[in-house]
N, C-alpha and C positions, 0 to 999 in steps of 0.2 A: 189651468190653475197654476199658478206661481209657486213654485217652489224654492226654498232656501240652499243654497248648495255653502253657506260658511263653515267653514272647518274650524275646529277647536286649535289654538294652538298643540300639536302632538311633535315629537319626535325626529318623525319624520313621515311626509306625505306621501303614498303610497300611488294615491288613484287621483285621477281629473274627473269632475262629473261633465259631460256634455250633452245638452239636447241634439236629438238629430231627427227628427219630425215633430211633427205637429198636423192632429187630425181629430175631424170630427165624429162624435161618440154616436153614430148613428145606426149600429145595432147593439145596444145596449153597453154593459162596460165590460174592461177586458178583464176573463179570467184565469187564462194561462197562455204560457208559452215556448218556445222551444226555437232552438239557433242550431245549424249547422252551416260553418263555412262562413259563404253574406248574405245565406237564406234565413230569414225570420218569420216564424212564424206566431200570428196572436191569433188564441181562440177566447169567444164572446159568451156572454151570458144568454144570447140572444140563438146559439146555436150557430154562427157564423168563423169563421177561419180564415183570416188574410193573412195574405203573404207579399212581403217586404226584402227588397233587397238593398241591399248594405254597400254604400262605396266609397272609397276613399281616396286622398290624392295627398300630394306631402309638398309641403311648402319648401321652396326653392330658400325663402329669407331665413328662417329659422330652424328648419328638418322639424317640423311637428305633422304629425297625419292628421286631416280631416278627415271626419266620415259624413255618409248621408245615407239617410233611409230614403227608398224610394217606393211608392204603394205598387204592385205588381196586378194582382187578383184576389179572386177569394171564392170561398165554397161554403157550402150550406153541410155541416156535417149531419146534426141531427134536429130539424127544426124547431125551433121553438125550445128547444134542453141547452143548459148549460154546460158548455164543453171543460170538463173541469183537468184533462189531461192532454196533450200532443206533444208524438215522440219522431221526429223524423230520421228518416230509414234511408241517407245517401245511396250507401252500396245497391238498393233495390227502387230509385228514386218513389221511394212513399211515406205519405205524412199517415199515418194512424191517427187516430182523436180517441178520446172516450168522454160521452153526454151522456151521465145519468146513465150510468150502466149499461151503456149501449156502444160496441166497439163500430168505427167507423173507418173505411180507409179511403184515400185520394192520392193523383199524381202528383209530387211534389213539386212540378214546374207547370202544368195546365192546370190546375186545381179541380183536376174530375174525379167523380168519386170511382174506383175500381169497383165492377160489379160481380167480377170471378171469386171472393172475398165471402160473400153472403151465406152458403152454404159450412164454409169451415169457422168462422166465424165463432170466438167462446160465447156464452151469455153470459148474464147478470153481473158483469164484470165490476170491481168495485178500483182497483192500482192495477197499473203494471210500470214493470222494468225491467229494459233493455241489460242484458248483460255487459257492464263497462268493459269489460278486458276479453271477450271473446275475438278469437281470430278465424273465425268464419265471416264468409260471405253475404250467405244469409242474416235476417236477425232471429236474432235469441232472445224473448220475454217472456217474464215471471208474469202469472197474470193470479191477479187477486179476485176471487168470488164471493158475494155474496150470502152470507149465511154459512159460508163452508167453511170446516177446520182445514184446509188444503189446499196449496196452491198446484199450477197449472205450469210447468214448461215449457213452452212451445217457441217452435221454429217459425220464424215468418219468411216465406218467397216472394218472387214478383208476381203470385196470382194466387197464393192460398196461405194456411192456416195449420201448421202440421202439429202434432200434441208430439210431446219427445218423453213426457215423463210425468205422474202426478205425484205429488208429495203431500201423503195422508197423515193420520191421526197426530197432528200441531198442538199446540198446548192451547189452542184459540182459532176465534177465527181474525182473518190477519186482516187491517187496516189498510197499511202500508208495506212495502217489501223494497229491499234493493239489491241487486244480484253481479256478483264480482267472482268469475270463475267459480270452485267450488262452496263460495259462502255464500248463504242467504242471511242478509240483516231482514227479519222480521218484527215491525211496530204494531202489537194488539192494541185493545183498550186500553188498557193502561201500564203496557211493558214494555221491554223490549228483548227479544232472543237472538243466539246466533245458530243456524242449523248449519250443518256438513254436509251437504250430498253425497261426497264418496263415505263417507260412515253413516250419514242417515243419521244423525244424534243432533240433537238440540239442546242449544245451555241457556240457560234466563240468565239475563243480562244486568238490567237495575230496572224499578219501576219509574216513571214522571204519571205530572197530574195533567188528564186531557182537556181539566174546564183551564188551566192556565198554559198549555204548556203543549204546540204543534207538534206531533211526531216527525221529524225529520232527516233522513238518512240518506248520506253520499260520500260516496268514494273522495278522499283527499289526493292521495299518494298510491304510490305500489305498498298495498299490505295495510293500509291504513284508513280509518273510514270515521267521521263523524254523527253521533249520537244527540241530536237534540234534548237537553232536560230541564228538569226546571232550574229555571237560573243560570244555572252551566250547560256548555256544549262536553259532553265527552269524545275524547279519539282512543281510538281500540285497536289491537289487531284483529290476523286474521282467530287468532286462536281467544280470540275476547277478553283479552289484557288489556288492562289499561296503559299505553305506552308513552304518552304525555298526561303535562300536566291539563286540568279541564283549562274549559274556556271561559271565565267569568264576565257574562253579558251584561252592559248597565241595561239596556231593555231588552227584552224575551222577542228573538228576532222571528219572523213568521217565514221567511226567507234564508235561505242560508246557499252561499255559492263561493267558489273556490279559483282562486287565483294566485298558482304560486308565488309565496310562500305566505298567502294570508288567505284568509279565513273573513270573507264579507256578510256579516250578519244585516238583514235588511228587517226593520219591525214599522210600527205606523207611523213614529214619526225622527225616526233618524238612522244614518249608515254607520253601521259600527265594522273596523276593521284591523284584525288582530292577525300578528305574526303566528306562524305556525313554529318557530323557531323560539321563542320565550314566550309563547303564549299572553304576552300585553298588547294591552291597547294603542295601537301606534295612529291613526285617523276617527274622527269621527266628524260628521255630519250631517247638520239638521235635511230632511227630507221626508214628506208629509205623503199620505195617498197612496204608496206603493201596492200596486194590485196582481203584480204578478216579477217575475225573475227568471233568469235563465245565464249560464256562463256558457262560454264556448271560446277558446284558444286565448283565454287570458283575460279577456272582454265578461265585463259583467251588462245585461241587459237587464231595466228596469222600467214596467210598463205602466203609467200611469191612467187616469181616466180619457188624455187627450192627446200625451205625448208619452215619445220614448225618450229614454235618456241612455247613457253608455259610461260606465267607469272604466276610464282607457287607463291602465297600470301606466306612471311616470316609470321610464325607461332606469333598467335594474342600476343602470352605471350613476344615473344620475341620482337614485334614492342613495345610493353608498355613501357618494360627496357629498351628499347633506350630511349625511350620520355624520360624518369625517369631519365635517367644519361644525357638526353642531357637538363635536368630541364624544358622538357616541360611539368609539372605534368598535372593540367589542361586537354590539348590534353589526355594524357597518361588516364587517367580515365575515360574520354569521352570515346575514344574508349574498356576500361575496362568494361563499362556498354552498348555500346551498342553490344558488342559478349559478353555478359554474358550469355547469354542466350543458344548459342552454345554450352558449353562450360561443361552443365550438363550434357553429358552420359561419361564425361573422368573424372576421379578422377583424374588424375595426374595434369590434365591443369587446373580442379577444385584448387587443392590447388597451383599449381605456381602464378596463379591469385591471390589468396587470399594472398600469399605472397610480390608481385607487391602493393598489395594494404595497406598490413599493412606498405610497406615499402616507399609506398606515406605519410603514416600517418604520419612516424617516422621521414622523411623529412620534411614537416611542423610544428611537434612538432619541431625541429631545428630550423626554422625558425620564432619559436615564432608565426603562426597562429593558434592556439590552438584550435578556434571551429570546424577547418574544420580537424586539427588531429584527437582530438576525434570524430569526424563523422567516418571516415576512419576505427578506430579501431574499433567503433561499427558494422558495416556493415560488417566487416570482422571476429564479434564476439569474437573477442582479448581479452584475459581473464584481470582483473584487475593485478592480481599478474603478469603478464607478464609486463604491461606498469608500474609499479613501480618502477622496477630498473631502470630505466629510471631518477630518482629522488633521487639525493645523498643524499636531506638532510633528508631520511627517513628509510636512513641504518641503522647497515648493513640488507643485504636482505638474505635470506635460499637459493641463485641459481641465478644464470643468466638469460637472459634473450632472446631469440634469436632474441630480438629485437635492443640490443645492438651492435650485428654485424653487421648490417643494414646501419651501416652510420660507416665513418671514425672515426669523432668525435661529444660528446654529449655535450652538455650544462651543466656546475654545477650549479646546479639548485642555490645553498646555495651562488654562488658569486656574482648572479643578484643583478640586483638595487631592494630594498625592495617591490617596486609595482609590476613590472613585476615577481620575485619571488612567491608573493602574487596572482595574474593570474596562473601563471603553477598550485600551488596548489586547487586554487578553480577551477579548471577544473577537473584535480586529481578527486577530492573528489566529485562534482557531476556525475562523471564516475563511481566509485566505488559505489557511493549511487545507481545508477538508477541500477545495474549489477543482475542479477536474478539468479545467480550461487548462490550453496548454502553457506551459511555463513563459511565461517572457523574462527578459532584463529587468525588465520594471519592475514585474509581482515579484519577481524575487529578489531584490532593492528594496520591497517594502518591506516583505517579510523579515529581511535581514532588520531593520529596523527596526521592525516590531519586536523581535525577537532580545535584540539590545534593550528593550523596554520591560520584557516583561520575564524573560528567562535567559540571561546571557549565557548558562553554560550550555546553550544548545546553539547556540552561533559559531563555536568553531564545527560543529558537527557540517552545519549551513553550508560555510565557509571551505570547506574540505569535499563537499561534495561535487565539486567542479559544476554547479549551475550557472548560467549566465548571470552578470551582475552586473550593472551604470559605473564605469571604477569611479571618473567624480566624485557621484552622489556619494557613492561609498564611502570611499578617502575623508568629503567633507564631514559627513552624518559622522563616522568615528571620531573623527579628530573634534568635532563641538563635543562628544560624548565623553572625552579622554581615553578611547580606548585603542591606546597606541598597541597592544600587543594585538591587534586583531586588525591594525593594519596591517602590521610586517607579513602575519597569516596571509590574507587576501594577496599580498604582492609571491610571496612565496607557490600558493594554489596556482597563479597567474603566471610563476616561471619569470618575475623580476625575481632574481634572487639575492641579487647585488642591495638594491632596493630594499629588499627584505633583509638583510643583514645589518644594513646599516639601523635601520629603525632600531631593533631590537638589539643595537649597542649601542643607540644611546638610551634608552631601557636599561641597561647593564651599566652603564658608568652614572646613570642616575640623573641625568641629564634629564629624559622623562619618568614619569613617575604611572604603574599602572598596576593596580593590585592580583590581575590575571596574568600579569608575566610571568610565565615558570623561571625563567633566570637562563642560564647558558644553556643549558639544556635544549634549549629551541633552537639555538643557533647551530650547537653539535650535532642535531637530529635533521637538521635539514641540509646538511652538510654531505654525510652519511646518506641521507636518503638521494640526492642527486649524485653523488660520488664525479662530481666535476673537478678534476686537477689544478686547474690553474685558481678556480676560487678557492680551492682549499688552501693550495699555496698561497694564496694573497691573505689571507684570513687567519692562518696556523701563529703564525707570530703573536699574534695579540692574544689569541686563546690561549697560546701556552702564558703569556702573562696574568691571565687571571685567571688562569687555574690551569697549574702543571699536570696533572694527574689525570681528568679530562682533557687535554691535548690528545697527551699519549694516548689514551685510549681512541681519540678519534682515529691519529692515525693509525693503531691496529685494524681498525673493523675495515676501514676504506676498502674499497677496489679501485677504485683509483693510482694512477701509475706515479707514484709521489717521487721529485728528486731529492733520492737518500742524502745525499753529499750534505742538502739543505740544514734536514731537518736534524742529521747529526747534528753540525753544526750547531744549529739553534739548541740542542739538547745538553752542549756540551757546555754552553753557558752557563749552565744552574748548577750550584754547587752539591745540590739531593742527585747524585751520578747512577740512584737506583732508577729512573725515569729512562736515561740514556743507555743502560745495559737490558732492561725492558724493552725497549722500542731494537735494539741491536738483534735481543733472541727473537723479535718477530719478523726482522728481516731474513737470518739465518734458518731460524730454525720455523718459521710461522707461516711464510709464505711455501707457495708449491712451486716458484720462479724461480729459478738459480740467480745468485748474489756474490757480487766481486770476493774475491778472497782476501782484501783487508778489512769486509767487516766480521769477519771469522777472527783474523787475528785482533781486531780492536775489543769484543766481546772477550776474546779471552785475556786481554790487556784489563779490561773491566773489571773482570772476575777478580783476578791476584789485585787489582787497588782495595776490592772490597773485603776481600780476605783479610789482606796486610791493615786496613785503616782500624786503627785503635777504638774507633767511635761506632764500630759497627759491633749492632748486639752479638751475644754468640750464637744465640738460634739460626740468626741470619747469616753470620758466618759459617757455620757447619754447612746451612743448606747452599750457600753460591762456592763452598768449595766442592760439595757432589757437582754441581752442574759445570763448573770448572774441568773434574776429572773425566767427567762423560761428553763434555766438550771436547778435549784433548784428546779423548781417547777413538771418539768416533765421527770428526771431521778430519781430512784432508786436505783443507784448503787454506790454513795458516797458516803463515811464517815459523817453522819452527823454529830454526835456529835464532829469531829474534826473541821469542817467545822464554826457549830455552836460556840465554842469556839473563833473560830476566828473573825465571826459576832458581837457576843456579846461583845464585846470589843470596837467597835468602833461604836458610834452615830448614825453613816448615814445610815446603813443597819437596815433601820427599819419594810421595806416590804417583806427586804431578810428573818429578824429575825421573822419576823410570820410564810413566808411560811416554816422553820425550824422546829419550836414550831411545825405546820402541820405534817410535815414528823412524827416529833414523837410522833404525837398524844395528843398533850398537846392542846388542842384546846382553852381551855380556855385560855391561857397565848398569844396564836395567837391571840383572837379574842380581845384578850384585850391592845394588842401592837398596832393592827389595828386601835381599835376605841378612843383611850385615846393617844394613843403616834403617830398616822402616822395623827389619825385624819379623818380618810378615810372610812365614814361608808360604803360606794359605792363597794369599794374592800372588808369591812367584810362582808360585805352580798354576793358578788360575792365568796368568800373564803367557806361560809355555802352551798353554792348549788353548789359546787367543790367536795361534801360527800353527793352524795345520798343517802346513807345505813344509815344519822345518820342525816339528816337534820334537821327532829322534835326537834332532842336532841340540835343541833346546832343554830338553828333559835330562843330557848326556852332561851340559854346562851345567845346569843346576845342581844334579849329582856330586858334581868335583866340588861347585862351592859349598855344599853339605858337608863332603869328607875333607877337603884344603883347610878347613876353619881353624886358624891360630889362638881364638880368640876365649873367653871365660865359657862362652857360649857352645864350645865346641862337642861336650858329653851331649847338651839338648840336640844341638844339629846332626851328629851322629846316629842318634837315634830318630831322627827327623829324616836323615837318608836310606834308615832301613826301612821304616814304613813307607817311604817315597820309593824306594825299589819295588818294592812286593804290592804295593797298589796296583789293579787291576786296569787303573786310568793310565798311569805312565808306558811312554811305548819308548823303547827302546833299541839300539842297534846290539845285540846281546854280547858280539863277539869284542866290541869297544867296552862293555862294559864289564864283561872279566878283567880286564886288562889294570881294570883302575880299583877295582877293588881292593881293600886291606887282607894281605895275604893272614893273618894271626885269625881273620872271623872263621866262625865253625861253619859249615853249611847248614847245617839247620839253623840261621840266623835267617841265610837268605833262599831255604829252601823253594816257599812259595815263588820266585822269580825264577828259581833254575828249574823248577818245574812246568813255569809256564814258558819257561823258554823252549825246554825240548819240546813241548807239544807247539809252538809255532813253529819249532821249525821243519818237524818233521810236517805240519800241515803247509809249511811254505811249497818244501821240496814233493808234495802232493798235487798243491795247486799249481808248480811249473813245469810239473812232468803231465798233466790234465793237459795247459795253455799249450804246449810245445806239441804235446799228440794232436789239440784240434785245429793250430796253429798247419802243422802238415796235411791235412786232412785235407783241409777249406784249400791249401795251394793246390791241391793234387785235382782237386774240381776243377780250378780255374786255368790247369794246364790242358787238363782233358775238352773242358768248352773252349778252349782255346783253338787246340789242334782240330779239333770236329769244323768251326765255325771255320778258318784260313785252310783248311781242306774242300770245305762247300762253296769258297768265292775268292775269285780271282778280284782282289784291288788295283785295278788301272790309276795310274797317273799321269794327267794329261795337262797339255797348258789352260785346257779348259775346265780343269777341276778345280774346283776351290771349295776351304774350308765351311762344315757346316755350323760350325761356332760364330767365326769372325767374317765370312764371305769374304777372303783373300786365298789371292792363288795360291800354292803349294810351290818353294821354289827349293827343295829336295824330296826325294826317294822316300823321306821318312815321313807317316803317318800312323796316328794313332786310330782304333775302334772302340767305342765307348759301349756302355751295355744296349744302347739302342740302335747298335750298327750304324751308326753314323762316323765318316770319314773328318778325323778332324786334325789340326797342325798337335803337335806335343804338348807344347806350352799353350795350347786348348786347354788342353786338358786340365793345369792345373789351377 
């Protein structure tokens, strides 16, 4: 009989119908069947069981497989009964049947019937099934009885019948059964239940009508199993949820078989076949007579009255590309991901897939969906450099791209409207950031560019991180940008620094023009951060010209070995002299290096300008005359007498002009500027205990200019020498200074002194009759170890002795014994 194989226009075609025998009906018509492997087998109305083997060959022109049935044998199960079931049993090579309630079994490759079977053998059998997911050896079937609320566990070997288990009081008696590890799908008359074996509980399920409506049940997936009902197929778990959506049949299929990811409903007269994935209709077509079905590894078999036919599934890769060019992306992935999994022992269908996939991505990158591009190309782990050429405005690129051939035509990235532009790129560049590939020149060239596009304050971050970069590209790509301060950056990272400074002074005189310039500050900071001398010195001149105050400061911070002589010089130019006495206390006083002793005395030649100049505030003058006097007072390495010359000349430096007169020792002429001209007895006494080595002699001057005073001032300084006497701070030579005292004072004027006098002195004449006792003491040791030691050894001196200081001979009689008894010359010794 001719059968129709046209397809409906659908979506996308799933399956190929193919005849592959043709035979004559000549014991009655078929009415079951069962596949394992390229074994087929069809049982008859007539009681008969042939078996069919299956083969295939794969064309060299186009890679399609043929198949062919070939007729093998056949067996008489139960004569003259229609065989209405057979389950074939690889593992134990045996075909079961069941005729009208009557179990039968045969070898699956001689087709004899086993006779060790007859004894263990269930009766009045009515279904069974094979446990789909058992991992035993043996088989495992559900066997359905007759009249009984109960089904029958049992184990089948290669010679018997073993009962494992019965399962009593059912809510019916059962139809149909199909058994998937611990669950029984159970079809009554008119319902359907799910039982639990390890809990022994049973849940009703939904009812269907049996005058329209086949009971039909089988295993989909892991965990997931189809329920035939009226109109709809349901799919359930194991715990009898509904876990998709039904399956709405245009005809009530009598047939129902499985072929990941669809779902082939077979009724009388057409093939219906739905995704398991959105539950639609993606193929159908007409086909008339179908009397029996069977799937097995993908393959759907379909027996009719004279021939078989075979829906060989069109290869997954090649369903995708239809979805893909028929723009059903979506579907197309769906089913991409759920045969992924397939799809791991072929490398080739491995990378077609990945192909299909990167070329979904490049399709939506067209379409402007960009998160779900980039998902694509990540999953497909599509290198960055690959999806960049993708993107004009980040030319040109080193190579193509094989993603460019992918689609007709690309987007110019560079003609978009400015936002949308702005989106392709920050996708871009969070692609390329998250990419774990290792860094090259290039990715990081683009990134930098990217990053110029879509977030430039994180380009100096970029830029700073010392990554490899194209300098070219770079140079160019900024320079079309305007972004001259991130070139000087780059040349500077790169250790051009020369390079880098010029950029970023003509940046500074305005020459270029870039809104990211900070101004000098870049150029001082990278100055400072290489502390290289001779560019500093080549570079110092101009920075002090546009900004004197930033100069100075660079050169403070430097470590760099700068020549002072210079940069005086240069400082001494500018009429602001606070810049030049600044940079003078960093040489002097700022550095931890010793500094020639004319910039000590040019610092203090600064000081008195800045003192003496009329235009200087007075805040500022009070504070550079302290550092003047603290100057003066506690360096050594002036010029004094130039210094002084210049002091003495002018009125106001009168504290300067003592601590002068100090330096050079002219004490009297300090002490007496101090007390007669500043007025300030406070500081000439503080000036006398500034000379410990000579206080007596100093405290003894001050005294007479206390009591000599000729002048208005003479009562106050008089009384000024009695508190200066009797101070407990002044030391004095006591018997000098009787001598000078005013014979008319009372002694209780200067009691306190003549009292602290006799107690030093009787404590002098204490402490030198002590020093003098231990003084004899320690001799009297040193003559007794003397005599002991030159009483216990005779010292020879020979021409062969020599010193044990200097290893020269001895050329007199005289030597010295150190405490370590060793013979040495004299002036060894000292």
């Amino acid at each position: 009989m001719a059968h129709s194989a046209n397809t409906t226009q659908q979506p996308v075609k799933a399956f190929d119908l193919v005849s592959v025998i043709d035979f004559k009906a000549s014991y009655g018509l078929p009415s079951c069947t069962s596949v394992a492997g390229n074994d087929l087998y069809v049982g008859y109305t007539s009681g008969h069981v042939r078996h069919f083997l299956l083969s295939s060959a794969t064309s060299a022109t186009n890679n399609r497989t043929k198949y062919q049935l070939r007729y093998l044998d056949e067996m008489i199960g139960v004569p003259k009964k229609r065989i209405t079931q057979i389950i074939v049993a690889p593992t134990i090579a045996r075909v079961i049947g069941l005729a009208e309630n009557q179990v039968f079994v045969g070898d699956m490759f001689s087709m004899v019937g086993a006779q060790s079977y007859q004894r263990s053998m269930p009766k009045s059998v009515t279904h069974m099934a094979i446990n789909e997911t058992s991992n035993s050896y043996d088989l495992e079937i559900a066997v359905c009885q007759s009249k009984k609320k109960s089904l029958q566990l049992m184990l089948v070997n290669s010679e018997r019948f073993i009962s494992k288990q019965e399962i009593t009081n059912l809510m019916g008696v059962p139809v149909k059964v199909h058994w998937s590890g611990s669950v029984l799908l159970i079809a009554y008359e008119s319902h359907y239940t799910l039982y639990n074996i390890m809990a022994r509980t049973e849940m009703e399920l939904f009812p269907y009508n049996p005058t329209t409506c086949s009971p039909l049940l089988r295993l989909l997936q892991s965990e997931q199993f189809y329920l035939n009902g009226d109109s709809l197929g349901m799919i359930i778990n194991q715990t009898g949820d509904v876990c998709k959506a039904p399956i709405a049949w245009i005809n009530q299929p009598r047939f129902v078989c499985y072929s990941a990811p669809y779902i082939v409903g077979i009724s009388s007269s057409v093939i219906q076949v739905y995704s398991l994935l959105d539950q639609q209709l993606k193929q159908k077509s007409s086909f008339a007579n179908a009397l029996a079905a069977a799937d097995f590894g993908g393959n759907v078999y379909i027996v009719t009255e004279d021939q078989i036919y075979i829906l060989l599934p069109i290869p997954v890769e090649e369903q995708i590309e239809r979805l893909i060019d028929a723009g059903s992306l979506e579907q197309a992935m769906a089913l991409a991901d759920e045969t992924l999994g397939t799809l791991t022992r072929s490398a080739a269908k491995m990378n077609k897939l990945r192909y299909l996939r990167q070329k979904t991505g490049v399709i939506y990158f067209v379409r402007g969906c960009l998160p779900t591009a980039f998902e694509y190309f990540t999953k497909t782990d599509t290198l960055a450099l690959d999806v960049i050429p993708l993107f004009d405005t980040l030319g040109p690129h080193s190579s193509e791209s094989h993603l460019q051939s992918m689609v007709q035509t690309l987007p110019r990235i560079s003609e978009l409207e400015p936002g949308t532009r702005h989106a392709y790129h920050e996708a871009l560049l969070a692609y390329v950031s998250s990419s774990t590939v290792t860094r090259t020149d290039e990715l990081n060239t683009y990134e930098l560019k990217l990053l110029c596009y879509v977030d430039r304050s994180r380009v100096e971050r970029l830029l700073r991180s010392h990554r490899p970069l194209k300098m070219m590209p770079v140079i160019e790509f900024l320079e079309n940008q305007k972004l001259y301060y991130y070139i000087g950056l780059y040349y500077a990272e790169n250790k051009f620094l020369s390079e880098a400074i010029g950029q970023w002074k003509r940046l500074e005189v305005g020459e270029l023009k870039d809104e990211v310039y900070p101004g000098l500050n870049a150029i001082v900071s990278l100055l400072l951060r290489d502390n290289i001398q001779p560019l500093i010195m080549e570079n110092i001149p101009w920075i002090l010209e546009r900004d004197l105050a930033r100069g100075v400061a660079l050169l403070m911070r430097t470590s760099a070995e700068l020549n002072d002589d210079v940069i005086v010089g240069l400082l001494a130019k500018y009429e602001d002299r606070s810049h030049l006495t600044r940079y003078l206390e960093h040489v002097v006083y700022g550095r931890n290096a010793p500094c020639g002793n004319r910039y000590h005395t040019q610092l203090a030649q600064e000081y008195i300008t800045m003192v003496t100049d009329p235009g200087t505030p007075s805040t500022i003058t009070t504070k550079t005359r302290s550092k003047l006097q603290y100057h003066l007072l506690h360096s050594d390495k002036y010029a004094v007498s130039l210094i002084l010359n210049s002091v003495e000349k002018k009125a106001v430096f009168k504290k300067e002009l003592a601590i002068l007169y100090g330096k050079k020792e002219e004490h009297g002429k300090a002490l007496r500027v101090l007390v007669y001209d500043v007025q300030d007895t406070t500081a000439a006494e503080h000036y006398c205990r500034s000379w410990p080595c000579r206080q007596k002699e100093l405290h003894l001057q001050l005294l007479k200019l206390y009591l000599d005073c000729q002048t208005s001032e003479r009562d106050i300084l008089l009384a000024r020498a009695v508190d200066f006497l009797n101070s407990t701070d002044s030391v004095f030579n006591y018997h000098d200074v009787l001598g000078i005292l005013p014979s008319q004072w009372p002694i209780s004027l200067v009691l306190p002194f003549i009292c602290r006098s006799i107690g030093h002195s009787i404590n002098e004449g204490r402490v030198s009759r002590i020093m003098k006792g231990l003084s004899e003491i320690e001799w009297a040791r040193v003559k007794a170890a003397r005599a002991q030691f030159t009483m216990s050894r005779v010292i020879r001196i020979t021409d062969s002795k020599y010193c044990e200081f200097c290893y020269r001979p001895f050329t007199e009689t005289v030597c010295v014994l150190n405490k370590a008894g060793s013979v040495i010359h004299p002036h060894c010794l000292k």
